[in-house]
N, C-alpha and C positions, 0 to 999 in steps of 0.2 A: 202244208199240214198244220192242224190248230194245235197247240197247246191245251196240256190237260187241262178239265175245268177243277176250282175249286169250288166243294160240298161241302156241308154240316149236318150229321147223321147223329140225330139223338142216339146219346150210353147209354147201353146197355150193360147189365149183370154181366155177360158175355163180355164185355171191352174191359174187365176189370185186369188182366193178366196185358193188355198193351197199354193201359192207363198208369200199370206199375212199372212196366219197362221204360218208361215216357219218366214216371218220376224217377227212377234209379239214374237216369241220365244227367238230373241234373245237379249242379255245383252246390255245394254252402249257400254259397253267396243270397242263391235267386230265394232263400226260404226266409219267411217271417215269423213262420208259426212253426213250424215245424223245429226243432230242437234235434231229430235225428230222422236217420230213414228207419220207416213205420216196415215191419214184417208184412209177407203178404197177407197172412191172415188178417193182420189189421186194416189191411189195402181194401181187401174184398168185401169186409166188412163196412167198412165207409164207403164205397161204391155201392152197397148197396141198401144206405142207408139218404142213398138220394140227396144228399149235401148242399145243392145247388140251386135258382129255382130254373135254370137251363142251362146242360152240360151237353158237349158236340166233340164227336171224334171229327175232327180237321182232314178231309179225304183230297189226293190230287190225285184224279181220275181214281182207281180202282185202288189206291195205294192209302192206307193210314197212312199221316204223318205228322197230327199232335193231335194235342185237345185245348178247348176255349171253354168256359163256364162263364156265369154270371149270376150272381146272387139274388139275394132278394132284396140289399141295399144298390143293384144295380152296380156291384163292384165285379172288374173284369179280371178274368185269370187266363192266362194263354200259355200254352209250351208249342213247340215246335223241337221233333226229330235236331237233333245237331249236325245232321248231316243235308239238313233242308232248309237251315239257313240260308238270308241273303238271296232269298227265290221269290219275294212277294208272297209269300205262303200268307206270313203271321196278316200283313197286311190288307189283302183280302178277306180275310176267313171276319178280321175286326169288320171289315165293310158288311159282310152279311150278317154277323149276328146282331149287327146293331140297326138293320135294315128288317131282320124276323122280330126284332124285341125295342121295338119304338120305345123311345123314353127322354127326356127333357135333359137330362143329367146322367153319366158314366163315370167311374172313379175307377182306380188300379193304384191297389198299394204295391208297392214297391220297393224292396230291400235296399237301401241307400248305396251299397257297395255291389249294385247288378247294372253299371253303367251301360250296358245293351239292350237292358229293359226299360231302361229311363229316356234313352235315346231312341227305344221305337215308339215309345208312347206318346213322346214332344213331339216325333214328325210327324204322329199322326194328330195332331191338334190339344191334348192331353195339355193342362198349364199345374204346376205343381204349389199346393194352394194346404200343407201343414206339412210337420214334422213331429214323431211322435216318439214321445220316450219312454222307457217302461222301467221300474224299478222291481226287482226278483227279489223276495225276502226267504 
């Protein structure tokens, strides 16, 4: 018997309520921009304000189990379920959208203190090339 396939199923308005349980999931740590966790209202509202220039619910077989974006600077956003870690999910799912979205150059910022996200991005070829500081007045 095969193992389930990994899909990328353009979000919809409709994926805005597992898009937010996907963000509530996750730590401090993995956020850059984010300052705190946004209400839903604010959730739905950004989902559907189309934020990305390609956003993908992460399907294994018939199952959500994250979501992957990519900008319009070509920078990569990925979550993965916490419970679907460590299964080649994140890493496939990287394989196809950057096989649907041809491009010369990929980037993925990265919270300095999310070492699981720094460490999936190195193995997947990713070379870390600044470090950025910000000053809050």
């Amino acid at each position: 018997m095969s193992s389930p396939t990994i899909t990328l199923k353009k979000v919809k308005n409709s994926d805005a309520k597992l898009l937010y349980e996907l963000l509530a999931e996750r730590e401090p740590k993995t956020f850059i921009i984010h300052k705190k966790m946004s209400t839903y209202e604010e959730h739905v509202k950004f989902v559907k304000s189309k934020p990305y220039s390609k956003w993908y619910i992460i399907e294994l077989g018939n199952k959500s189990v994250g979501s992957i974006s990519l900008t319009h600077k070509n920078e990569i956003g990925i979550w993965i379920k916490k419970n679907m870690h460590d299964k080649g999910i994140g890493s496939q799912a990287l394989k196809i959208l950057m096989k649907k979205n041809p491009g010369l150059r990929y980037l993925a910022n990265i919270n300095p203190k999310n070492r699981e996200s720094i460490r999936f991005f190195e193995k997947s070829g990713f070379k870390l090339i600044q470090y950025t500081y910000e000053l809050i007045n």
